[in-house]
C-alpha positions in Angstrom: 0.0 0.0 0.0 1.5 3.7 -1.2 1.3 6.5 1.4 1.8 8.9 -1.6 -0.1 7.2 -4.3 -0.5 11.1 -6.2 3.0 11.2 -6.1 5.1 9.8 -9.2 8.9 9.5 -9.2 10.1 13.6 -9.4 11.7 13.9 -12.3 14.3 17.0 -14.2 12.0 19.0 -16.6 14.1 22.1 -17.0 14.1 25.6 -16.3 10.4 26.5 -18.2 8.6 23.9 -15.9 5.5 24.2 -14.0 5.0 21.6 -12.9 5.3 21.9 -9.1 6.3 17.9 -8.5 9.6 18.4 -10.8 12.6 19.7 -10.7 13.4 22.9 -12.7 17.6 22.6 -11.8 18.5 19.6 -10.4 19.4 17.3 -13.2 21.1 14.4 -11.0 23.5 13.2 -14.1 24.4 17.0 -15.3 28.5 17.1 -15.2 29.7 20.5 -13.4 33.7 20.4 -12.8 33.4 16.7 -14.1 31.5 15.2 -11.4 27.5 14.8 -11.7 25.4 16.3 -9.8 24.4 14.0 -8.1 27.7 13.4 -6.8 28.1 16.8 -6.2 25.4 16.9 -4.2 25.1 14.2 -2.2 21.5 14.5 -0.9 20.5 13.5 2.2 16.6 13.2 3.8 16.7 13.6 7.9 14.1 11.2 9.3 14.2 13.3 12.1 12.1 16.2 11.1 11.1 14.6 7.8 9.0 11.5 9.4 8.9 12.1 12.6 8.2 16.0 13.0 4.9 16.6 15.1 4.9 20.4 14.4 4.5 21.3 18.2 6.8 24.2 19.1 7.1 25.9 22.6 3.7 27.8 22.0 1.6 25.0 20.6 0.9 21.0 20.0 1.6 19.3 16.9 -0.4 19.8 13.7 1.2 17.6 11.2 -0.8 15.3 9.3 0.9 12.2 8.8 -2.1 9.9 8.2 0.5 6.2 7.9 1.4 7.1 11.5 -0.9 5.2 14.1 0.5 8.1 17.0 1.8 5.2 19.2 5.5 4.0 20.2 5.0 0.5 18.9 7.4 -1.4 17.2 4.7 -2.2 14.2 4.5 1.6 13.8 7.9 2.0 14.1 8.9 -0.3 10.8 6.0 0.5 8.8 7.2 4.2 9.4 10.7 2.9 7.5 8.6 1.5 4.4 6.9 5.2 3.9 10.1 6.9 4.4 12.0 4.8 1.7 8.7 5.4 -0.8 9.0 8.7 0.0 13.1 9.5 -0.9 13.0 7.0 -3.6 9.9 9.3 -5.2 12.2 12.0 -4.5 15.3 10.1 -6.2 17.3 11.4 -3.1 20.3 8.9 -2.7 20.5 9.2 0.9 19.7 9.3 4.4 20.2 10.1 8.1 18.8 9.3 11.5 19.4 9.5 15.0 18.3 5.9 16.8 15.2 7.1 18.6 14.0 8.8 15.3 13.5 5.0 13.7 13.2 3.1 17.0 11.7 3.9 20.2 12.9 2.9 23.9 11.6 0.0 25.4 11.5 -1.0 29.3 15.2 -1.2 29.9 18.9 -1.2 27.8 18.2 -4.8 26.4 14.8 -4.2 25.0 15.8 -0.8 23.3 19.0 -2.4 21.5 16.0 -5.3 20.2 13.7 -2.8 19.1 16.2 -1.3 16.8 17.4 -4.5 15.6 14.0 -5.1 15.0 13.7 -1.6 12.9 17.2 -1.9 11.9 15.8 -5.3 9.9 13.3 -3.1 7.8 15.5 -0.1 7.4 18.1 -3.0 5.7 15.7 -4.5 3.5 14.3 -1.2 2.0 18.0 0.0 1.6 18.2 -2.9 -0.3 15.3 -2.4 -2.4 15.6 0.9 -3.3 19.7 1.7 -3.4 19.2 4.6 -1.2 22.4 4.3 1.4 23.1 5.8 5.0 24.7 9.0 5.0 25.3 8.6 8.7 23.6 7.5 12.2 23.8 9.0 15.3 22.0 8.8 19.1 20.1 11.0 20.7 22.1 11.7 23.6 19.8 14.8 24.8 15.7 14.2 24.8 15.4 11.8 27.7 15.4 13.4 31.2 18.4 11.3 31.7 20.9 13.9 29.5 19.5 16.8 31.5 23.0 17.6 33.1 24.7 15.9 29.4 25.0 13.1 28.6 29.4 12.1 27.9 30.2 15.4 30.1 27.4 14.9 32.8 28.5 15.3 36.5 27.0 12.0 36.9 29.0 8.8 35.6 26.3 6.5 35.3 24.7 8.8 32.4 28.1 8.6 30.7 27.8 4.8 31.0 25.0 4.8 29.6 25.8 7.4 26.7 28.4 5.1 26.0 26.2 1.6 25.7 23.7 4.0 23.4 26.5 5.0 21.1 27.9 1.8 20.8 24.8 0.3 19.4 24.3 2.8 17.2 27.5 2.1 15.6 26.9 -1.2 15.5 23.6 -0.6 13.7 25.2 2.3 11.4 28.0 0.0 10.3 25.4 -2.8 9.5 23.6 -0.3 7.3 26.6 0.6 5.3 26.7 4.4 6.8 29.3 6.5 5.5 30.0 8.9 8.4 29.3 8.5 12.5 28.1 12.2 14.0 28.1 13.4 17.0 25.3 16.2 18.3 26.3 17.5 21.1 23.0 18.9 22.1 23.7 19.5 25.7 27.4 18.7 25.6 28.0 22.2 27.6 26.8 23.9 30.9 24.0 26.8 32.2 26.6 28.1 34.6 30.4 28.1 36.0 28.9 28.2 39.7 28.4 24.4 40.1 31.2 22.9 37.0 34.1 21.7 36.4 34.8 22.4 32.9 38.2 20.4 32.6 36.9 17.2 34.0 33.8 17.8 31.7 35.8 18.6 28.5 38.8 16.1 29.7 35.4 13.2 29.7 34.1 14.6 26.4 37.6 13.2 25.1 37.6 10.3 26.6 34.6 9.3 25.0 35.8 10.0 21.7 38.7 7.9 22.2 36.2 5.4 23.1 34.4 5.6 19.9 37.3 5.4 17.8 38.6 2.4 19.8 35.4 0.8 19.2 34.8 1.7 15.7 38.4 -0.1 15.0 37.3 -3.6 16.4 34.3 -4.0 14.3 36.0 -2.1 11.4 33.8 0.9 11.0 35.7 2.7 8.5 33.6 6.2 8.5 34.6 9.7 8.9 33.1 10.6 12.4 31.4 14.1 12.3 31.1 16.7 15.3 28.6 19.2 14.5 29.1 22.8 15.8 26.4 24.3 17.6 25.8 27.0 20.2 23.2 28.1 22.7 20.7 25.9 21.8 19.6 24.5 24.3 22.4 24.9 26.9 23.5 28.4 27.4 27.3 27.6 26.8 28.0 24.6 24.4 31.7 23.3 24.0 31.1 22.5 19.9 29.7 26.4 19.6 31.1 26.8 16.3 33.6 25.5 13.8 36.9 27.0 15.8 36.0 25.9 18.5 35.5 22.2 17.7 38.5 21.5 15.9 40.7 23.2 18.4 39.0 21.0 21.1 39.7 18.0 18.3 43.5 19.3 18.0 44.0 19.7 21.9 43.1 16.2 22.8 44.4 14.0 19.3 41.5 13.8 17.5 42.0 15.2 14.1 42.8 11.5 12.8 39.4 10.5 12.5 37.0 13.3 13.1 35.8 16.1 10.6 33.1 18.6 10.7 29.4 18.5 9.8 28.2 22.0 9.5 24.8 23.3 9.7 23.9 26.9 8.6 21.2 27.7 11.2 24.3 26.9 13.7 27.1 29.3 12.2 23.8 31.8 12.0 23.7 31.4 16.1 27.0 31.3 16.0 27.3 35.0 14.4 29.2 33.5 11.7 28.4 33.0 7.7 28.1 30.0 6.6 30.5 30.9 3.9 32.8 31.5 6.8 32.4 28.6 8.8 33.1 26.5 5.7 36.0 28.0 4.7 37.8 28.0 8.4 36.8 24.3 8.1 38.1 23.9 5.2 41.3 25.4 5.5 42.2 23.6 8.5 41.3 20.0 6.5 38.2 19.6 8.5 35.4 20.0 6.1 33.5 16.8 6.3 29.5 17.2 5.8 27.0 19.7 5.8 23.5 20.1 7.4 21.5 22.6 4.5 18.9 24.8 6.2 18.4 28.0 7.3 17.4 30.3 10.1 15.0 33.2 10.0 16.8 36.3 11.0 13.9 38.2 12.1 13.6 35.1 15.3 17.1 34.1 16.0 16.6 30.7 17.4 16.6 27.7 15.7 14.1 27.3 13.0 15.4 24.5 10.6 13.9 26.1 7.4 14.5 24.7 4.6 17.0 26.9 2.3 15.2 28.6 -0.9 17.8 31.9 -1.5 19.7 31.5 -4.1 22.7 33.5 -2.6 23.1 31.0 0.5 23.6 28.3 -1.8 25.5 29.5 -4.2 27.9 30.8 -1.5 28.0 27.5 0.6 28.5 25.5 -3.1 31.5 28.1 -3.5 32.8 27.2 -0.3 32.3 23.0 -1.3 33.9 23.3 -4.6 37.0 25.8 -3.6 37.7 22.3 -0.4 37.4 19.7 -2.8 33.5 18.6 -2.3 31.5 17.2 0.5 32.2 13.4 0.4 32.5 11.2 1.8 29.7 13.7 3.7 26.8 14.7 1.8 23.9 17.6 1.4 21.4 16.2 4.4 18.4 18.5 5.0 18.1 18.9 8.2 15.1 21.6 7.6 11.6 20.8 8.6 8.3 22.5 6.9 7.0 25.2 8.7 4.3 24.8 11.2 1.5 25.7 9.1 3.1 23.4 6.4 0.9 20.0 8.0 0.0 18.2 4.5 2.3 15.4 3.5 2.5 16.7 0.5 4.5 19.7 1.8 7.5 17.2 2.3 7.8 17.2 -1.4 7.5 20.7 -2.3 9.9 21.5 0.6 13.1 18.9 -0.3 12.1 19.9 -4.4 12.9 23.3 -3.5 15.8 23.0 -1.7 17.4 20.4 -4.2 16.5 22.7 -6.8 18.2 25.6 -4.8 21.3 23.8 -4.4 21.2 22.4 -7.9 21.4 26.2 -9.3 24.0 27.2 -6.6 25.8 24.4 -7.6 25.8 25.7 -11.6 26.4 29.4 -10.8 29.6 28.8 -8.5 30.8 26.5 -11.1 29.9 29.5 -13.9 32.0 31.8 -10.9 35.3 29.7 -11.0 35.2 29.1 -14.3 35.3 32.9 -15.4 37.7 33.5 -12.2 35.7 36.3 -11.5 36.2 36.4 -7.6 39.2 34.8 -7.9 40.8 37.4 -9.6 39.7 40.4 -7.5 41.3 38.4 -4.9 44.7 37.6 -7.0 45.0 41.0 -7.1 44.5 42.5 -3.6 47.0 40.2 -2.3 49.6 40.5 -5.6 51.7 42.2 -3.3 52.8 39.5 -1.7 54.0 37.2 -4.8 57.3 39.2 -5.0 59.5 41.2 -3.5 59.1 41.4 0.4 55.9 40.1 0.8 57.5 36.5 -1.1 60.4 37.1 1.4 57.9 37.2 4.4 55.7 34.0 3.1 58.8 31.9 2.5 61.0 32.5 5.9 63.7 34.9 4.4 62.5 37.8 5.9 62.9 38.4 10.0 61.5 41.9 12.4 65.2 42.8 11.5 65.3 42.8 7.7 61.7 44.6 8.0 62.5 47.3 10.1 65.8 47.8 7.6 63.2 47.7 4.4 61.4 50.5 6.5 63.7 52.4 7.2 65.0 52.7 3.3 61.2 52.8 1.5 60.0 55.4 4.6 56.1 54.6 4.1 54.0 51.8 3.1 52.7 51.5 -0.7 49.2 52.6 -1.1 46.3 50.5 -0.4 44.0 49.6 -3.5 40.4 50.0 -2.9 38.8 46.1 -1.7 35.9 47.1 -4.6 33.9 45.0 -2.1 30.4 46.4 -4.1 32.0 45.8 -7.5 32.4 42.5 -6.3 28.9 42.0 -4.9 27.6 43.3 -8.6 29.7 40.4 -10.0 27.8 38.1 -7.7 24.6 39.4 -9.0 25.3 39.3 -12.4 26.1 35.6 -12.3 22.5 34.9 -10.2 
């Protein structure tokens, strides 16, 4: 039985389409910078918000209408929930997915009986994979709903949570190396602390290490192969997180010998929070070899909390798909929409219209950054503000030679500094328009 029997597979019609169940720009075998889109891309559904979103927010109950879900905890709910998932990304011709372990299985009475129930999911989630070719972008555990994580869960004060956090991870990588998954990521949700008064945020951040250790110890004896992912994050919901943005993480990562196995997932309704760019958040990753996924959404400006939209504007995504192609792409990480429809948005048929638009988004971000590099037209504002330093002193400088001695001496003898050059910053922003 189809849960979206109006729905046929979403095809590529092209730029003059109407037709609001195809895509206008996202042609999955179009080759940009010799790689398809697709592979570009990477797509990945959340079943998080996607399947399992009630709506409710912090004013109001849930209004979604999801009419294959029974609205209990069971088991039967829980894997027939997997089959309208997969019939739902492979109409959308998404290749992959993601899902924290209480998004596809619930909790049962103790330790044991949660670790059957998602073998018991896990079964289902194996056999549509599959059928349908659509692969596991990455698994994670929610470390941060249950009353237990109140105080955190790997940098709680209490030891018996961290216990526990561990046994949950464990079986998640179990379960995510079962199901192929490409990546391992790591939410810190409450990973952090309300106030200094009553913490010790050494041991905490000294335990937080530990537990990665663990991981990576773990994942080596069943040989899970994946990149593991830390996503930054601040504020939200502790009022001081230790992954607030992407700086902050990989010097954590560096301090305590971590770099070997774990990247970044980055999320643009984070480095929002985070009063960063995406753009920038990217590129710092980047740079420092620790660009490893993305989450694709966006925040609204205008409420400055966490809003998960899903991203429409043409500019964020050609400036994130700048970011991707300048570091080399995205995989073995992928595109995953971690965006939910709006409150208002309750018809399942919303879920289409919301991941076509954002695919398509991303699909003509993904052309006009390739059009961008192609022409060199950033790239050659940029060659020539810093031309001064591919000779004469400035080479000295970047290669060694040159000392706060031999400066003060070239001084001395040239008296002032060369002129600036204007940085033609709205020159450069009428470039960007042009190409959009």
């Amino acid at each position: 039985m189809t849960a979206f029997p109006e729905v046929e597979k979403i095809r590529y019609e092209g730029p003059q389409s109407d037709n609001p169940l195809a895509y206008r720009w996202y042609n999955e075998d179009e080759t940009i910078e010799g790689k398809s889109m697709k592979d570009h891309l990477r797509f990945s559904v959340v079943y998080w918000h996607t399947f399992r979103g009630s709506g409710a927010d912090p004013f109001g109950v849930g209004t979604m209408h999801r009419p294959w879900d029974d609205g209990t905890d069971s088991v039967e709910n829980a894997r027939n929930r997997v089959r309208v998932a997969f019939e739902f990304m492979e109409k959308l011709g998404a290749p992959y997915y993601a899902f924290h372990d209480r998004d596809v299985a619930p909790e049962g009475t103790d330790l044991a009986d949660t670790n059957r129930i998602f073998d018991s999911v896990a079964e289902v989630l194996e056999e549509e994979q599959q059928r349908t070719g659509i692969k596991l972008l990455w698994g994670t555990a929610n470390m941060f709903t249950h009353p237990r994580y109140l105080h955190g869960a790997a940098t709680s004060s209490n030891s018996d949570v961290f216990a526990y956090c561990a046994a949950q991870v464990k079986k998640a990588l179990e379960i995510t190396q079962a199901l192929g998954g490409e990546n391992y990521v790591f939410w810190g949700g409450r990973e952090g602390y309300q106030t200094l008064y009553n913490t010790d945020m050494k041991r905490e951040l000294d335990h937080l290490a530990k537990f990665f250790h663990m991981a990576v110890d773990y994942a080596k004896e069943i040989g899970f192969e994946g990149t593991f992912l830390i996503e930054p994050k601040p504020k939200e919901p502790t009022k001081h997180q230790y992954d607030s943005d992407a700086a902050a993480c990989i010097n954590f990562l560096r301090a305590y010998d971590l770099t070997d196995r774990f990247k970044l997932n980055i999320e643009t309704n984070h480095a929002t929070l985070a009063g960063h760019t995406m753009m920038h958040e990217l590129d710092y990753a980047g740079i420092q070899g620790m660009l490893g996924s993305i989450d694709a959404n966006t925040g609204d400006l205008m409420l400055g909390w966490d809003t998960d939209q899903f991203p429409t504007d043409i500019y964020l995504t050609t400036q994130i798909m700048l970011m991707l192609l300048k570091h080399g792409g995205v995989a073995p990480g992928g595109v995953n929409f971690d965006a939910k429809v709006r409150r208002e948005s309750f018809d399942p048929m919303d879920l289409f219209h919301a991941h076509i638009g954002g695919m398509d988004a991303f699909a003509r971000g993904l052309k006009i950054a390739a059009a961008i590099r192609e022409d060199n037209a950033l790239g050659k504002f940029v060659d020539q503000r810093y031309s001064s330093w591919d000779h004469g002193i400035g080479a000295e400088i970047e290669s060694g030679k040159a000392d706060f001695k031999s400066l003060e001496n070239y001084m001395l003898e040239k008296g002032e500094v060369a002129a600036n050059e204007s940085g033609r910053q709205e020159l450069i922003e009428n470039v960007v328009n042009y190409y959009i």
